[in-house]
DSSP file (Angstrom, degrees, kcal/mol; ACC not computed):
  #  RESIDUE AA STRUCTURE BP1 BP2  ACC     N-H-->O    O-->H-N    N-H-->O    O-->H-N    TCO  KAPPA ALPHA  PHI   PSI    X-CA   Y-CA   Z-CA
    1    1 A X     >        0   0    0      0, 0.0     4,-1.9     0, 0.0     5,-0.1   0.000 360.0 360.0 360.0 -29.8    7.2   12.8   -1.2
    2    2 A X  H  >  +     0   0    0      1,-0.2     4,-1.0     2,-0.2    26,-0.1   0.924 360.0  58.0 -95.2 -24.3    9.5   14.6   -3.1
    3    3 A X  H  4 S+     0   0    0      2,-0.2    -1,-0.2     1,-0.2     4,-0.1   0.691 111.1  45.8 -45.2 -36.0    6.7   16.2   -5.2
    4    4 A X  H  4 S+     0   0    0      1,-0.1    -2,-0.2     2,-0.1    -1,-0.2   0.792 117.4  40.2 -95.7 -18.8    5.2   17.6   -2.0
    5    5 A X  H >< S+     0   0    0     -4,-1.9     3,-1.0     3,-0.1    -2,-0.2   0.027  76.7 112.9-109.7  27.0    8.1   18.8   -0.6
    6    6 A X  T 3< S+     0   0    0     -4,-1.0    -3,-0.1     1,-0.2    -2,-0.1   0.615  82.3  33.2 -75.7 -10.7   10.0   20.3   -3.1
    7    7 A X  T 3  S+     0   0    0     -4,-0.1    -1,-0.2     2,-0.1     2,-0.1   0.235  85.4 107.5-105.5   5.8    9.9   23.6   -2.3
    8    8 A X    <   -     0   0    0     -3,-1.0     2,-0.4     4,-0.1    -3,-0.1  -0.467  62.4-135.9 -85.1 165.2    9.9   23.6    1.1
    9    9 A X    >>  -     0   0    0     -2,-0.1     4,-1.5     1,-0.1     3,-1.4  -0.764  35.1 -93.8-116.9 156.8   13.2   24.7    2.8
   10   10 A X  H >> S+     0   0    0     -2,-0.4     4,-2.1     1,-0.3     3,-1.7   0.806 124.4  51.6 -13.2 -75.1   14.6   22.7    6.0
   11   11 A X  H 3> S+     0   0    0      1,-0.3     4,-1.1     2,-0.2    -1,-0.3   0.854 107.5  58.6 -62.0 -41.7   13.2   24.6    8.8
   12   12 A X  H <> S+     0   0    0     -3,-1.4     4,-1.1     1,-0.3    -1,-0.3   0.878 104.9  50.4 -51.1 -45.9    9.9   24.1    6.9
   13   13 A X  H <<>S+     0   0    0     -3,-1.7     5,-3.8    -4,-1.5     6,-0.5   0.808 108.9  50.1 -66.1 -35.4   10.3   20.5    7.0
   14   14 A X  H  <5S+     0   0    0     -4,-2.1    -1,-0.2     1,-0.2     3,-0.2   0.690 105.0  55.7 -75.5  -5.5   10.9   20.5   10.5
   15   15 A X  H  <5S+     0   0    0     -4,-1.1    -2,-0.3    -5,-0.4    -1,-0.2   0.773 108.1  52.4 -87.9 -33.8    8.1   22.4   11.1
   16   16 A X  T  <5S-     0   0    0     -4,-1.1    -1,-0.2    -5,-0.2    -2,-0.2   0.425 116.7-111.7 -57.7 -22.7    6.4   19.9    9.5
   17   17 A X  T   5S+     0   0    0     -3,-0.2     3,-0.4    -4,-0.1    -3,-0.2   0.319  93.8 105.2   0.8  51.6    7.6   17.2   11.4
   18   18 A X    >>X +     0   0    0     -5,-3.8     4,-3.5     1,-0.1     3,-0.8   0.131  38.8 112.5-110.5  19.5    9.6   15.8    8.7
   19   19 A X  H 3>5S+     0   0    0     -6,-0.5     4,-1.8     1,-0.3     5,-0.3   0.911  77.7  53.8 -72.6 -25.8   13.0   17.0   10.2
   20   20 A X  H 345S+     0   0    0     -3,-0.4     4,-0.4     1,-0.2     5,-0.3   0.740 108.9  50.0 -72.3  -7.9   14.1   13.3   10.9
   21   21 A X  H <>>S+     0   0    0     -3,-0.8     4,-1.6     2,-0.2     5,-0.7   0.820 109.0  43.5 -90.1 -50.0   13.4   12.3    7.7
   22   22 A X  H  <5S+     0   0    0     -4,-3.5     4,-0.4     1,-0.2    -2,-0.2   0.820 107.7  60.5 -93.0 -14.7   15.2   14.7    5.8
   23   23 A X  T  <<S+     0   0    0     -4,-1.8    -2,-0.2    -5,-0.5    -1,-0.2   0.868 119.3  33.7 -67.8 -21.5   18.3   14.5    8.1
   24   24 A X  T  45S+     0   0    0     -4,-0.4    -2,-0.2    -5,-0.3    -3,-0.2   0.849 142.3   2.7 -79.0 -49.3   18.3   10.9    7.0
   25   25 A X  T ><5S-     0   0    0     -4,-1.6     3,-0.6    -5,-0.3     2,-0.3   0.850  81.9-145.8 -98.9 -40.7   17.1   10.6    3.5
   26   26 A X  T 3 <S-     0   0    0     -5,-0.7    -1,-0.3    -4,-0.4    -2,-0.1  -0.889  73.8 -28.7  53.8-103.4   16.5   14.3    2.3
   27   27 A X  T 3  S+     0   0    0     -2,-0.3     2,-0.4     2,-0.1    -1,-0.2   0.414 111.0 117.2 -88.5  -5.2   13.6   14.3    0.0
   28   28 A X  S <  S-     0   0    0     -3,-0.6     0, 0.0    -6,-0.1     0, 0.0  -0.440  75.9 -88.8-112.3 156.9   14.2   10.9   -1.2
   29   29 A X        +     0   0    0     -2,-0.4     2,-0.3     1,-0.2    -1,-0.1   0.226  42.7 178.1 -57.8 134.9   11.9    8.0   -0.8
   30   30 A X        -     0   0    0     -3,-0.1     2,-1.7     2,-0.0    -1,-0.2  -0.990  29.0-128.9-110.1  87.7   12.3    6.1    2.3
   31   31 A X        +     0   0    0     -2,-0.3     8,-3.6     7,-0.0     2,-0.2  -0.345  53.8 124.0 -18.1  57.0   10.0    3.3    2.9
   32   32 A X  B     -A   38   0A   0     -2,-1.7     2,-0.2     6,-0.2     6,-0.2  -0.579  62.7-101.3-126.9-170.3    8.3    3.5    6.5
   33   33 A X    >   -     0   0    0      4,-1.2     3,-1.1    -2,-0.2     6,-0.1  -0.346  55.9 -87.2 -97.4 179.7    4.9    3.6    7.9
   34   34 A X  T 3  S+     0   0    0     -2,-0.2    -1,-0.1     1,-0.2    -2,-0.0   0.927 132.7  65.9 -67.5 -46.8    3.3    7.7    9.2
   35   35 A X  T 3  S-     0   0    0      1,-0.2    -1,-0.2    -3,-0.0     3,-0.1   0.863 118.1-121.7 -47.0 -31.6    5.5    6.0   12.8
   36   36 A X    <   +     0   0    0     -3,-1.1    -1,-0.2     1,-0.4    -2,-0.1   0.139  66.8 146.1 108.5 -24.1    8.4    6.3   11.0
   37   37 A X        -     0   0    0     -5,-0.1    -4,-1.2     1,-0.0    -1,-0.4  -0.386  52.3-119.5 -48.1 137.0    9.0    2.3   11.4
   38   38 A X  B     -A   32   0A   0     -6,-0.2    -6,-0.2     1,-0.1    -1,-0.0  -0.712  30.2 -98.8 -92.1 155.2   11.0    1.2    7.5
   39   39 A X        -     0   0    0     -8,-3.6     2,-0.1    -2,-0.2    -1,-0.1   0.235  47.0-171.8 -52.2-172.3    9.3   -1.5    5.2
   40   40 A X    >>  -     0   0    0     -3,-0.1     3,-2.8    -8,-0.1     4,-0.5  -0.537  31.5-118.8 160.1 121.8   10.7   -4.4    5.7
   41   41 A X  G >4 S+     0   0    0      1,-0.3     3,-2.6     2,-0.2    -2,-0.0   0.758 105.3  78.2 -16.9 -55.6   10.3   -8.0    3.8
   42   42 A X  G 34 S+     0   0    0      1,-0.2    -1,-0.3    -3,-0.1    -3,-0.0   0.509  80.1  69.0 -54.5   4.9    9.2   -9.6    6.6
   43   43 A X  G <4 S+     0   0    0     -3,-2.8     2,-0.5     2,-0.1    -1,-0.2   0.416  83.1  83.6 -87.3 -16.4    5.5   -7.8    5.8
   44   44 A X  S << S-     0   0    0     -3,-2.6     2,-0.2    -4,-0.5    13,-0.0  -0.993  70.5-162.2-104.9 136.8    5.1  -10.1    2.7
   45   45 A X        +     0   0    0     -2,-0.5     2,-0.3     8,-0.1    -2,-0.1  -0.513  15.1 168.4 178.8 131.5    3.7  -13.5    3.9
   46   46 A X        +     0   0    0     -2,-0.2     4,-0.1    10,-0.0    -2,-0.0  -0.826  16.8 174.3-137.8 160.4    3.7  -17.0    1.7
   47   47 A X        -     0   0    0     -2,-0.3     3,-0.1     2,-0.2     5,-0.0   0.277  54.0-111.8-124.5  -2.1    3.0  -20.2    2.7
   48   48 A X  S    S+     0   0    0      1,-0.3     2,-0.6     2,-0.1     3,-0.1   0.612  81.9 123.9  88.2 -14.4    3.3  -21.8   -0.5
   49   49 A X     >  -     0   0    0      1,-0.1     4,-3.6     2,-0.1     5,-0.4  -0.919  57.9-149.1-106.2 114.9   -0.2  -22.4   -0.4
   50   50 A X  H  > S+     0   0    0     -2,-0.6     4,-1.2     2,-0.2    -1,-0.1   0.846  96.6  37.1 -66.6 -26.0   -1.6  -20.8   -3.5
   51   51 A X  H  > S+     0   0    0      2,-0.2     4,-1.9     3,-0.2     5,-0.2   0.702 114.9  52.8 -69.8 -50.0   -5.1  -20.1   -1.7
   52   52 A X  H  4 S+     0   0    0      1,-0.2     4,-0.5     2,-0.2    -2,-0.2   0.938 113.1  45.4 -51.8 -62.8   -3.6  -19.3    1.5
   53   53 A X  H >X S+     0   0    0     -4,-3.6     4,-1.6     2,-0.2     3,-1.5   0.861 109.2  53.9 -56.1 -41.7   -1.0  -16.4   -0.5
   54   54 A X  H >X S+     0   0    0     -4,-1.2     4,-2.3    -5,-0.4     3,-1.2   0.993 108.4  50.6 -78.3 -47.2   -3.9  -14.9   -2.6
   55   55 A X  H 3X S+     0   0    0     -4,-1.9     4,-1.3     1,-0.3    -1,-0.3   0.777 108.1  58.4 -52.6 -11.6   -6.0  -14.3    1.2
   56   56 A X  H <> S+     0   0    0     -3,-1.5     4,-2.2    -4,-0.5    -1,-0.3   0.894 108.7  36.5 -71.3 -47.4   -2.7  -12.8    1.8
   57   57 A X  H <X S+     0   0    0     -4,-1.6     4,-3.2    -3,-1.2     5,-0.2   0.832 113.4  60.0 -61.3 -47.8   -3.0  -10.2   -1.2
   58   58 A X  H  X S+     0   0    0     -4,-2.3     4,-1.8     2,-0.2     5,-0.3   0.899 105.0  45.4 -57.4 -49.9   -6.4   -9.8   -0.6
   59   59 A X  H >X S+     0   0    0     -4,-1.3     3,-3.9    -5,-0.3     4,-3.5   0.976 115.1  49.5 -54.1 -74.4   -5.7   -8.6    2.8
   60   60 A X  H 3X S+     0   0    0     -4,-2.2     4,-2.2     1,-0.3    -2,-0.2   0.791 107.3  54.6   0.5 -82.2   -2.9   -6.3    1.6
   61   61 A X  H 3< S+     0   0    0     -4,-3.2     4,-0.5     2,-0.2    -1,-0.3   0.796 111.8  41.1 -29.7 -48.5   -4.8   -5.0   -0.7
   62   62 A X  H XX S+     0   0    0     -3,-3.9     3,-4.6    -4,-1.8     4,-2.3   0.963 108.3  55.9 -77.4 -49.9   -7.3   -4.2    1.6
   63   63 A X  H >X S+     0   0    0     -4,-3.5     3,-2.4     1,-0.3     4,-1.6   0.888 112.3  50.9 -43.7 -52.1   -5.0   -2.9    4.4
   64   64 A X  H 3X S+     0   0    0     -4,-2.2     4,-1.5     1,-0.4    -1,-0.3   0.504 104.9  52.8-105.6 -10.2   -3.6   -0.4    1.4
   65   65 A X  H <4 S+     0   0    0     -3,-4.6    -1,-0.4    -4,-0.5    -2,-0.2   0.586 112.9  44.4-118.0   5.7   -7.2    0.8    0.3
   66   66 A X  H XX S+     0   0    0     -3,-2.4     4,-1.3    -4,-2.3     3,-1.3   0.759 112.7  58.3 -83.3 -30.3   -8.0    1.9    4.3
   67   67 A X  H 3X S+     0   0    0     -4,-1.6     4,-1.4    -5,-0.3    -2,-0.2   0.932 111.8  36.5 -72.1 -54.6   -4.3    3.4    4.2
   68   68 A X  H 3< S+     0   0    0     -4,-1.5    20,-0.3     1,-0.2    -1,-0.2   0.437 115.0  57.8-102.0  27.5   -5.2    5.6    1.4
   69   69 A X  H X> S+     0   0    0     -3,-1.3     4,-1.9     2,-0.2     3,-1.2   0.871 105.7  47.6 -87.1 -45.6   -8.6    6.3    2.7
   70   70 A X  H 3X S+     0   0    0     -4,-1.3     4,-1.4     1,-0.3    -2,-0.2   0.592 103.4  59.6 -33.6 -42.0   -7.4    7.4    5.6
   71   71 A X  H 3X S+     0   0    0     -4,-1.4     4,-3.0     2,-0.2    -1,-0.3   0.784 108.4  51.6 -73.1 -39.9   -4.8    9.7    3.7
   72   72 A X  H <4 S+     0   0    0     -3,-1.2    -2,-0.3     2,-0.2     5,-0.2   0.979 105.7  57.8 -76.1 -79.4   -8.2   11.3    2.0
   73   73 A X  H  < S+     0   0    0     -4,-1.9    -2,-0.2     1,-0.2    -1,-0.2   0.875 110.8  36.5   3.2 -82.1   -9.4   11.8    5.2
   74   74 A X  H  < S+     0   0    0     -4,-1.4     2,-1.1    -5,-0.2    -2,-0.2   0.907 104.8  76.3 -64.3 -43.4   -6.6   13.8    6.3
   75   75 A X     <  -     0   0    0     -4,-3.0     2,-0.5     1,-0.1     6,-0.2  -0.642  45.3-170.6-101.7 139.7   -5.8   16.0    3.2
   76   76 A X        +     0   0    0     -2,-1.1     2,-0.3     4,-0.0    -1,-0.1  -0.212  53.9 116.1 -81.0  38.4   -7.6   18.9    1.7
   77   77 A X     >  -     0   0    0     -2,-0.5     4,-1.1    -5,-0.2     0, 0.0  -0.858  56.0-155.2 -96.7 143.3   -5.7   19.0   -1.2
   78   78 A X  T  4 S+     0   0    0     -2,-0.3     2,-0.2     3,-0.1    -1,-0.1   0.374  88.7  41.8-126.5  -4.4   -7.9   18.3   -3.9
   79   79 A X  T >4 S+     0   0    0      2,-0.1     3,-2.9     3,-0.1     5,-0.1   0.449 113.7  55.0-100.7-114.0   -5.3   16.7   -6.8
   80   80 A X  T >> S+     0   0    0      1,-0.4     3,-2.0    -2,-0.2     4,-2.0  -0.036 111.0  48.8  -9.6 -84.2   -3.5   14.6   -3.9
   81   81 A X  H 3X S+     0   0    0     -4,-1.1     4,-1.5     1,-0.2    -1,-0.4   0.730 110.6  46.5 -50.4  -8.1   -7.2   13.5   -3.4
   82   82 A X  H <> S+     0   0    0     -3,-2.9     4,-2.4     2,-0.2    -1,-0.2   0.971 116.1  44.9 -76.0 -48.0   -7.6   12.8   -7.0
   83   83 A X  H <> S+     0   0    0     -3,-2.0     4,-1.6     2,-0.2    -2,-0.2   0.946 115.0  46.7 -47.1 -62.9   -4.3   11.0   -6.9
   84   84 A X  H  X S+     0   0    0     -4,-2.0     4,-2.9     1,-0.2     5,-0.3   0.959 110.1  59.4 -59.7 -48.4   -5.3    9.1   -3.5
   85   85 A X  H  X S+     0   0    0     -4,-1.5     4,-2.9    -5,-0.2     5,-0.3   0.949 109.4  41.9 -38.9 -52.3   -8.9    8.3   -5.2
   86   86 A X  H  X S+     0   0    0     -4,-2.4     4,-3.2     2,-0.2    -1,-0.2   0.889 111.8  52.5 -74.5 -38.2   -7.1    6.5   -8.0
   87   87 A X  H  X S+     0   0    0     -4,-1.6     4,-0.8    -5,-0.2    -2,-0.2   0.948 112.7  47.4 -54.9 -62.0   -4.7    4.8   -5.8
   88   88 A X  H >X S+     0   0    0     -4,-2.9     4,-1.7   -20,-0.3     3,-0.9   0.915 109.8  48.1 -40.1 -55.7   -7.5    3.5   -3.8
   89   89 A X  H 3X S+     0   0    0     -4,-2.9     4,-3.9    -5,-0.3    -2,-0.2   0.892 109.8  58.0 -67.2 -29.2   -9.8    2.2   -6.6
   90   90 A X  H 3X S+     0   0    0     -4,-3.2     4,-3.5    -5,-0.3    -1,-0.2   0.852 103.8  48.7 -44.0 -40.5   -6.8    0.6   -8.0
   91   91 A X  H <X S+     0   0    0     -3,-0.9     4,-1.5    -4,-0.8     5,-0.3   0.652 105.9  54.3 -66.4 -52.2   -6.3   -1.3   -4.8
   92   92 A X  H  X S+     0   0    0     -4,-1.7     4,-2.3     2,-0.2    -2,-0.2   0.902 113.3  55.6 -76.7 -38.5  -10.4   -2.5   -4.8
   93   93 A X  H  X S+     0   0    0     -4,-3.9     4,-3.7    -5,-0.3    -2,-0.2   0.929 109.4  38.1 -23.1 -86.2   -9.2   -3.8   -8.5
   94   94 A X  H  X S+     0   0    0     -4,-3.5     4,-2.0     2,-0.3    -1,-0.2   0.561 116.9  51.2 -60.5 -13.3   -6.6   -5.7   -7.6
   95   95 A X  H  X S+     0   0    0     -4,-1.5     4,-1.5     3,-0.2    -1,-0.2   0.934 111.4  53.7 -75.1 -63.7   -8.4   -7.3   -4.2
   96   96 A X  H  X S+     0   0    0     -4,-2.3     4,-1.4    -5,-0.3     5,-0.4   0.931 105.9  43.2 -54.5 -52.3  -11.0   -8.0   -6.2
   97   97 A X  H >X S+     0   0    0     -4,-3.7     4,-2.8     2,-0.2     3,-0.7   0.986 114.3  62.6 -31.9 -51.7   -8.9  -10.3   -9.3
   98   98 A X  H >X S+     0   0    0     -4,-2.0     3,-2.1     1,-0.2     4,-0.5   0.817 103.7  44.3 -34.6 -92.9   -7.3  -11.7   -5.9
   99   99 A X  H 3X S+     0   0    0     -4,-1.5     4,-1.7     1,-0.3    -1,-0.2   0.416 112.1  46.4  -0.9 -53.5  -10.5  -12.8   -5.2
  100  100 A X  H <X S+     0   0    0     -4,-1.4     4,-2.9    -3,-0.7    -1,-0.3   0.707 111.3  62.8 -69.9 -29.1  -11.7  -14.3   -8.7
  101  101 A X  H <X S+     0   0    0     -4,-2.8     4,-1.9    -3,-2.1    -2,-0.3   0.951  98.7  45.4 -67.3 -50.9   -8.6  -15.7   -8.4
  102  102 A X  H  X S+     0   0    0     -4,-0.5     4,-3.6     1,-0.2    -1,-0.2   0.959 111.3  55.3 -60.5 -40.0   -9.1  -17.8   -5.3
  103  103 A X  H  X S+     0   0    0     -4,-1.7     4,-2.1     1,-0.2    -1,-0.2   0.803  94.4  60.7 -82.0  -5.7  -12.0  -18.9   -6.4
  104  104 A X  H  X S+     0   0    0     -4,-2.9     4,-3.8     2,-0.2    -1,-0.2   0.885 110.1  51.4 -50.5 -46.6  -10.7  -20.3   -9.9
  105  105 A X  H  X S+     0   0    0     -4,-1.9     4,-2.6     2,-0.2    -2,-0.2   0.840 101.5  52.7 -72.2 -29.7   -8.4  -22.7   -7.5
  106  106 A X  H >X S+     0   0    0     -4,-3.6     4,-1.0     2,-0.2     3,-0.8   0.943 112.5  49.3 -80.7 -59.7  -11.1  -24.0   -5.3
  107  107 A X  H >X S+     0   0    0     -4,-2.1     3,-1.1     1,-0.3     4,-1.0   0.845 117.6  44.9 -20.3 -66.7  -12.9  -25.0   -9.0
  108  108 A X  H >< S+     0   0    0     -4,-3.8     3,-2.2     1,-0.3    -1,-0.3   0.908 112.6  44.0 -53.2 -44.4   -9.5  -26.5   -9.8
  109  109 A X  H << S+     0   0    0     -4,-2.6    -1,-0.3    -3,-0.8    -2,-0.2   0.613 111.4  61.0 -80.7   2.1   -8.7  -28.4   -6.5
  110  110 A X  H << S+     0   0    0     -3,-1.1    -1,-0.3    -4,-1.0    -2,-0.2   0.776  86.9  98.0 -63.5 -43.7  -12.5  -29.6   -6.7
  111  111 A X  S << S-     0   0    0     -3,-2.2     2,-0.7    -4,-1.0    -3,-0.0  -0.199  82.1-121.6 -76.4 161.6  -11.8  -31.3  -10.0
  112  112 A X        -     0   0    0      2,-0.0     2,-0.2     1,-0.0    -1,-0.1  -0.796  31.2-132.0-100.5 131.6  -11.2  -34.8  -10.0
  113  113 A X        -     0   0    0     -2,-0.7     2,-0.4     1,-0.0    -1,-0.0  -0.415  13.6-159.7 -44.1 116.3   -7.3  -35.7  -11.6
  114  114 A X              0   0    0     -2,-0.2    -1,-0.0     1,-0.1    -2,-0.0  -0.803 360.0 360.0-114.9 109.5   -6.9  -38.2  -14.0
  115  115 A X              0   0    0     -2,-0.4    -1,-0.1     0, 0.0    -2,-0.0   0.629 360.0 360.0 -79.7 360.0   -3.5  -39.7  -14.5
């Protein structure tokens, strides 16, 4: 954020629609969604179930690599997109480990225990 607006002067920002933003925060980072809603905890999920939490990540993960497709989408900047590119592929990484991951724990809860 603060990289993108760091020369812009007030009235620019409001022009922008960013005028709530900086009357709150000024450039610096604020957690929300493009609505304007702020992050909040309640958005991370466990159950405690170690397969159940990694579909959790996986989703995440996913939601976050339509988020910054979507972001690609929108800008014509063409280092932002380099930046958003990398951000995304990171994102297909980490869904994917998620992913190897679950299935190393259905292997385990497959095996039979011996005490």
């Amino acid at each position: 954020m603060y990289k993108l607006t760091k020369d812009a002067t007030p009235e620019q920002l409001k022009e922008a629609g960013l005028g709530d933003h900086y009357a709150n925060h000024e450039r610096a980072l604020f957690y929300h969604d493009a609505a304007g809603n702020p992050f909040t905890v309640t958005y991370i999920q466990a159950k405690n179930d170690p397969i159940a939490d990694l579909y959790e990540d996986i989703a995440a993960e996913e939601k976050a690599r339509a988020t910054y497709q979507w972001l690609i989408d929108l800008s014509d900047d063409p280092d932002i997109n380099d930046s958003l590119k990398f951000l995304r592929e990171r994102e297909v990484v980490h869904a994917q480990r998620f992913r190897e991951a679950v299935e190393l724990l259905k292997e385990y809860q497959g095996q039979k225990k011996y005490f």
